[in-house]
Every structure is written in structure tokens, then in C-alpha cells.
C-alpha positions, 0 to 999 in steps of 0.5 A: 508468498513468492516474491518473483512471480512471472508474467506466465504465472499472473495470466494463469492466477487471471485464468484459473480465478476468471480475472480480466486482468492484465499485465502492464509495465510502465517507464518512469523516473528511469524505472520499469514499474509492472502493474496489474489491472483488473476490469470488473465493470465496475464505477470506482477503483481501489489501489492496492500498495504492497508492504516490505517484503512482497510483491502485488501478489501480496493483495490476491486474496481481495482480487478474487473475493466476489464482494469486492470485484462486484465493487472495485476495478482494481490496480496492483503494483510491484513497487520498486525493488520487488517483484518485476520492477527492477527486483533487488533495487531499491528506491530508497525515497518515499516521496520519489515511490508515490511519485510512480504510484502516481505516473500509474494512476495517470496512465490508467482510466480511473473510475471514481471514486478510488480508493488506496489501499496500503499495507505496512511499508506501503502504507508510508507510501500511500499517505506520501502520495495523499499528501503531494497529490491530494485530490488523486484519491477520495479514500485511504485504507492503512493496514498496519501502518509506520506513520511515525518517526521511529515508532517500530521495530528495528533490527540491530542488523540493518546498519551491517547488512547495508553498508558490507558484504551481507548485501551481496549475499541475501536473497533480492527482496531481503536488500530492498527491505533491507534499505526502505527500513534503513532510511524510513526514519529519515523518510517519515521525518520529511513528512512531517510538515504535510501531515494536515495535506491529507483530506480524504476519509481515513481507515485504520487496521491494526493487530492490538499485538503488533510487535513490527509497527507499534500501536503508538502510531494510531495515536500518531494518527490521530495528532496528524490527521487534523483535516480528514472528514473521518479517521476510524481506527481500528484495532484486532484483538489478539493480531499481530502485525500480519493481519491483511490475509488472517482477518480478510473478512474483516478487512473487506468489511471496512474497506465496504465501508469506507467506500459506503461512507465516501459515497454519502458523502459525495452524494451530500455534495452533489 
């Protein structure tokens, strides 16, 4: 996947596909932060939060899958340090990210309900926000995701390359990832005490096989999660930690569920 891709190239992926998408740049805690909307005429709206590295293309396969626009009007970001939002400067704090994410969704006319869908790194960043804002959303897709302290891969590497001259030397994406996985431990253990903050409808993906973001954190999920009206996890036999493109199908899938589940829900309420 491309991690820049222009303005130019978007509006072509929108003709090419038949998209009403458009391109938006939004100014926020001194940051300019491009995102995508996408009008498919549709009552709710599902968030997509990319992981590390990669961009809002990351997620371009569910923009143009035919049952999920019939469902969703859709937002993508480029999170910060990638893409066009400020590319190879990171925002190293978790907390400050679901802060833009949530400037975004203010700015936008969301349709409810909305779903957040957060792969990998993004998915840090998706329950951040659920968290700290916890009526913003009324369900939470999680792919892949480091929801504990410690609990995945890391490079022997990452010290050296963030503090000399390696940094200077690797390609812009690299040093945005670089610096989220040199302080996401630090960043995950700041969350610890909002855990129970969290309220809505949870989906959980993830390979059986992933050597990136260990297994351990489902288990982790289950602990923490303590508010939530469902937390379904779901493990893909034989996958590894890149799932969201490999097992598309099934991942629409669950997401169609959830969205499925939250409306019940919201019709027992009413």
C-alpha cells in the first residue's frame, strides 16, 4: 500500500469506484489532519482508524464493497504522521490522537448509530476515544488489536532508531511507526484506570497466528472490558496478524453483525 497518496489519486479511486467521496483537511491541536467522507445515503456511519504504518487507503477494500455502502456513509482519516497529515510527524500520545479523531467526528454530520473500526495500532486509539468520549459511538470493531501493556512484538531496534541518526535516514512512515511503538507501552499503561469507561458493543479479530499483537490481549479484553453489553471474540484460524485485507469477507461479516446487534438493542430501548 502507498503510504502518500495525493489529493489527485483519491478523486481518481472516488471516480474509478463511483464514490461520492470527498476530500477534507480539518485544523486541529495545531495540526492538519486530512480525512475522507464518503455519502452513501445511508441512516449510520462507520469510522475507519488505520494501524501503523499506513494510511486511510488502508481500509479501500470496505469502501467499495457493495454491502457495506448500502449500510454505512463512511469516514477515513490519515492519523497523524501519515498519509497527508503532517507525513513523518508523529503524535506520539494516544490520548491527544482520539482527541483529533474526535474534533473530526464533531465536525462531520453523523448519522447514527456510528461505528469505529480500528485496526492494530488504531485500535489503541479507537478505545482511547470510547473512553474519553463514551457516548461518541454505539459500537467498536477492533482488528488485531494492542490493548495491553506490553503484550506484543518489539524491535530490539526501535530505542536506536529514535534516539540517532537512523531517523534522519528511514522512509517518513517508518519514523512515525517508529516513535507510536517506542512509547505505546508507556501510552497503553495511561489507560489503564478507563478500561470500565467503555460501554458500547464490542467486536473482536484476530489471526490465532499473530506473531505482532499476542493473543494474550483477547484475555486482556475480557478482564477490562467489564461494562460492555457484548464482547465477541473472534479468533481466525491460521492468520497472522494481517487479517483485514486476507479475511474481508469475513470481517464485513462481523462487522454486519454488530451493526445488526446495536440496532436491536436500540429498538428495545425505544
Amino acid at each position: 500500500m502507498k503510504q502518500h497518496i495525493s489529493d489527485k489519486q483519491l478523486s481518481k479511486f472516488f471516480k474509478e469506484n463511483k464514490l461520492a467521496g470527498e476530500i477534507h483537511y480539518y485544523q486541529t491541536f495545531k495540526r492538519r489532519i486530512r480525512y475522507i467522507t464518503l455519502n452513501n445515503n445511508c441512516r449510520s456511519t462507520i469510522f475507519f482508524i488505520h494501524g501503523a504504518p499506513a494510511s486511510l487507503m488502508e481500509s479501500k477494500e470496505y469502501f467499495i464493497d457493495l454491502r457495506l455502502r448500502q449500510t454505512f456513509n463512511m469516514i477515513a482519516v490519515d492519523r497523524p504522521g501519515y498519509g497527508r497529515s503532517g507525513y513523518g510527524v508523529p503524535e506520539p500520545s494516544i490520548k491527544r490522537q482520539a482527541e483529533m479523531i474526535k474534533a473530526i467526528i464533531d465536525e462531520c454530520s453523523i448519522k447514527r448509530p456510528l461505528i469505529i473500526y480500528a485496526a492494530s495500532y488504531g485500535a489503541s486509539i479507537g478505545c482511547r476515544l470510547m473512553m474519553d468520549f463514551p457516548h461518541i459511538a454505539d459500537g467498536l470493531v477492533l482488528v488485531a488489536p494492542p490493548l495491553c501493556p506490553g503484550e506484543e512484538k518489539y524491535f530490539w531496534f526501535t530505542p536506536l532508531v529514535e534516539h540517532s541518526f537512523l531517523r534522519k535516514v528511514i522512509p517518513a512512515h517508518h519514523r512515525t511507526s517508529n516513535t507510536e511503538k517506542f512509547y505505546h507501552k508507556e501510552e497503553l499503561r495511561k489507560m489503564s484506570p478507563y478500561w470500565a469507561k467503555i460501554q458500547i458493543p464490542v467486536m473482536y479479530l484476530q489471526g490465532e497466528k499473530d506473531k505482532m499483537i499476542y493473543p494474550s490481549n483477547a484475555a486482556f479484553a475480557r478482564e477490562n472490558l467489564v461494562n460492555v453489553p457484548s464482547l465477541e471474540i473472534n479468533f481466525i484460524k491460521g492468520q497472522n496478524h494481517v487479517i483485514d485485507k486476507k479475511e474481508n469477507p469475513f470481517i464485513i461479516k462481523k462487522i454486519l453483525e454488530l451493526y445488526d446487534r446495536i440496532g436491536q438493542s436500540i429498538s428495545r430501548i425505544t
